[in-house]
N, C-alpha and C positions, 0 to 999 in steps of 0.2 A: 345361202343355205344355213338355216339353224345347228346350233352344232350343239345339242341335248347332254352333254355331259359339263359345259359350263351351267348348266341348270341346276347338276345335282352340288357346286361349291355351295358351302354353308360360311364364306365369309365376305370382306367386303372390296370390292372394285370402285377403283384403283386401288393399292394397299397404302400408298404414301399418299398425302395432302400436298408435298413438295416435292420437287424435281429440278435440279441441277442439269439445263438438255443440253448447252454447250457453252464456250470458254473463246473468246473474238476478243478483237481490236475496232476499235471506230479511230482510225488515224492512232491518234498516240496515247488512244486512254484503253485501257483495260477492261472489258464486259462481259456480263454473265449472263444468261439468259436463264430465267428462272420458272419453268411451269408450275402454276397451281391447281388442284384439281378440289373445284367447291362442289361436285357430287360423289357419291360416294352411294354404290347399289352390293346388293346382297341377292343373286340371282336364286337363290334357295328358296330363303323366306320371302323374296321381294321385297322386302322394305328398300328407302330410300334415305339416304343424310346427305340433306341442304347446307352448305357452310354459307353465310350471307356476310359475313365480314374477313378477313385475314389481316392480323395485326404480323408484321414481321419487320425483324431486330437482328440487324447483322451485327460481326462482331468481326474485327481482323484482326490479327496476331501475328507479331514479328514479320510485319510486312515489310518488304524489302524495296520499294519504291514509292512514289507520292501514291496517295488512296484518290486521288481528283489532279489529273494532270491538263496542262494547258492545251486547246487545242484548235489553237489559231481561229481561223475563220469559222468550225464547228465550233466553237464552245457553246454558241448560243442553241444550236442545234443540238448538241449534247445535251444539253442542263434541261431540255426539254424531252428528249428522250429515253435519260438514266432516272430511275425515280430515286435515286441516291448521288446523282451528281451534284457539286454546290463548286461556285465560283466564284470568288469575292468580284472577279474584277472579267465580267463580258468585253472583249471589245467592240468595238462599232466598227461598221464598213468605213472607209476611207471616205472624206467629204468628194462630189464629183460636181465639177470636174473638179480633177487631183491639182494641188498646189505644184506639186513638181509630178513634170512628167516621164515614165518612164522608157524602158528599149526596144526596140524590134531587133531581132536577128534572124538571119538565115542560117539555120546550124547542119553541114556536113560533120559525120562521125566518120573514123575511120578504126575505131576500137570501142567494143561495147564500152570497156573501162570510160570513157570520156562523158558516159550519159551523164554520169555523178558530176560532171564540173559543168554541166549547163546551166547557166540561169534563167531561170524560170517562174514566176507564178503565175503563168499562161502561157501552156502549152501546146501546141497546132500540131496535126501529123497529116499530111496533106497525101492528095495524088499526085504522084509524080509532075500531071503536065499542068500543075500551079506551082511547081516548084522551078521547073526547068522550062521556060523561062520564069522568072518571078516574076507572080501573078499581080499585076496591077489592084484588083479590087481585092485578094486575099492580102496585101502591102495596108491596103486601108483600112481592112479593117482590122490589121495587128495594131495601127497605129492609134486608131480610135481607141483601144482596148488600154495604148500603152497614155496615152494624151489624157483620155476621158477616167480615167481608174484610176492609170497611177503605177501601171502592169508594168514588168518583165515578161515580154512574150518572145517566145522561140519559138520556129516553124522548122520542123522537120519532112521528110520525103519518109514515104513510108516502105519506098522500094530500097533507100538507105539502113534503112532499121530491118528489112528482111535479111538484107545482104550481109550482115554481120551475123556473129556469131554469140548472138545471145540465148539466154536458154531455155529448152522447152522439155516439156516430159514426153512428149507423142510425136512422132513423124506427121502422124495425122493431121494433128492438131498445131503442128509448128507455127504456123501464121502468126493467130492470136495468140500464142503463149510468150513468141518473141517479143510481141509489139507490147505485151502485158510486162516483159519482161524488162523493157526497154524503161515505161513508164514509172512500174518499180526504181530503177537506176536513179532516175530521174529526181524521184520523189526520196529518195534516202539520203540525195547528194544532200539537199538543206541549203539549196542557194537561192532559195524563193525569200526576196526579200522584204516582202509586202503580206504576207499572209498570216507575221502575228509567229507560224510556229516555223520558219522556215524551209516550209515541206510544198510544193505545185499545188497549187486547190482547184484550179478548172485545166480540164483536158477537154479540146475541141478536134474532130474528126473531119476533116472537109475533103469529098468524093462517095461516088454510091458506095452501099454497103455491098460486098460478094461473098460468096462463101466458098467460089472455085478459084483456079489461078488468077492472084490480084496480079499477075505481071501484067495482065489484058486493062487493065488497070481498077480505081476502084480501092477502096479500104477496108478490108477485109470486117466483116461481124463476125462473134464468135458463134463457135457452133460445139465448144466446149461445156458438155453439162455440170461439169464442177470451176466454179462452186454455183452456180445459177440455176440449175436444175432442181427439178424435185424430182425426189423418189415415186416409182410406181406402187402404190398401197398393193401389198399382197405378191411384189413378184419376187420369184425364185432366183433370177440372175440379176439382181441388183441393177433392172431396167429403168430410166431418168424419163421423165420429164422434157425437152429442154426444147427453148425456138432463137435462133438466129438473133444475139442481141448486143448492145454495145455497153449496156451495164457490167458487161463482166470485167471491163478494162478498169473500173474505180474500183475491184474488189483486190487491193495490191496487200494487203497484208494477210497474216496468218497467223492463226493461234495457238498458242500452249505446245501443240500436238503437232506442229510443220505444216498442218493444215489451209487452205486457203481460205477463209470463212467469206459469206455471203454478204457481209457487212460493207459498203461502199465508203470510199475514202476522201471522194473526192467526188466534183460535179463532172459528170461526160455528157456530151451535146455532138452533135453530127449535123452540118452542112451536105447533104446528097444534092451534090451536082455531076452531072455526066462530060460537058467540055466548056462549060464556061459559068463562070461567079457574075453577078448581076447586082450589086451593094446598094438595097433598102435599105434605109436607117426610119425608125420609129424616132423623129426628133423631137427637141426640147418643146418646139410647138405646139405638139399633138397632134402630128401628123408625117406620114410617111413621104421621105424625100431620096434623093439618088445621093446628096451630097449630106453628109450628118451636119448639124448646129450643134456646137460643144460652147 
């Protein structure tokens, strides 16, 4: 519907060329997100201003930590992402296969406190009946993971990480705000010893996605609209967006504001199996095999 009293403003939309829209994390570096707005209309007289260029010159003052921090396995992803990020020194992936190979574990928790001493730079959160008993082909391919990379890989039970007492803001929403929460732990502990910033860089997910009681089993996806949601343009009760996803579990940090930002932290990936793992490997050959070549 036209709304004829925007017609009669005699100045110019947007009124700013910049905009400051929000204040995130990408893992351990600091970001800002900066909108510009290259038109500029004057619903009155109609005229219209084209901007075709934006020169912009940040300046930071009595900054209180590094202005470009390390960040492990992102950095190269970073530097390609922040138009003000600079790195002297990218790392490279680990040559594969790894010269020294690294662990598998099977980790029971019996206090959230303990997520922080897992090690980790490959994380599994399994359905239960690959855990109890230990899954033959999920054993191989932690070990591939740990042989062929170079990995610290933990596998978890994901009915272990419900059953504790980690924390969530919704009754509702408890599933994934635990398993979010868990992951968080995990990633703050800093026992990831291959990833350059000692933070978990890959979380893998192996059982269907559910979105009702995962005790039937199954690995819960979120159904949490924050922070993966979008806003509905024009609603009145701050109605989302949001569909059943597992990117929400790499959005582990939060901004400025205690906020969760939309920013991911890390890689999530999902094996959907319903009762049993079947291990393809894409091998060194070029071609898919039951047994991998490392």
């Amino acid at each position: 519907m036209k709304n004829d009293s925007i017609y009669q403003i005699n100045g110019w939309m947007p009124e700013q060329r910049l905009e400051l829209l929000e204040r995130s994390f990408l893992r351990n570096q600091r970001m800002v997100k900066l909108g510009a707005y290259p038109i500029k209309y004057n619903p009155y007289t109609h005229q219209l201003i084209v901007y075709t260029r934006f020169d912009i010159i940040i300046h930071f003052y009595n900054s209180q930590t590094e202005i470009n921090v390390d960040n492990g396995f992102f950095t190269n992803l970073t530097s390609k992402v922040l138009l003000n990020y600079n790195s002297d020194q990218v790392p490279s992936l680990p040559p594969t296969p790894a010269p020294v190979s690294g662990s598998v574990q099977w980790v029971t928790i019996n206090d959230p406190s303990e997520a922080q001493n897992i090690v980790a730079d490959y994380l599994i959160i399994t359905d239960p009946q690959f855990f109890t008993p230990h899954s033959t082909s999920l054993q191989q391919l932690a070990s591939h993971r740990a042989v062929f990379n170079g990995f610290d890989v933990a596998i978890v039970d994901v009915q272990n990480i419900l059953a504790k007492d980690f924390e969530y803001e919704s009754y509702s929403l408890r599933h994934e705000q635990k398993i979010r929460d868990f992951i968080k732990k995990v990633y703050d502990g800093g026992h990831a010893v291959h990833t350059y910033d000692h933070k978990v860089a890959f979380v893998l997910l192996v059982g269907d996605a559910v979105s009702n009681d995962p005790s039937y089993g199954g690995v819960p996806a979120s159904t949490d609209p924050h922070p993966t949601g979008a806003p509905v343009p024009g609603s009145v009760n701050n109605s989302f967006f949001y569909c059943e996803n597992d990117y929400y579990y790499s959005c582990i940090t939060q901004g400025i504001t205690g906020i969760w930002d939309y920013i991911g932290d890390l890689f999530i990936g999902r094996i959907s199996a319903d009762n049993e793992l079947v291990p393809w490997w894409w091998d060194l050959s070029g071609r898919w095999s039951i047994n991998p070549s490392i």
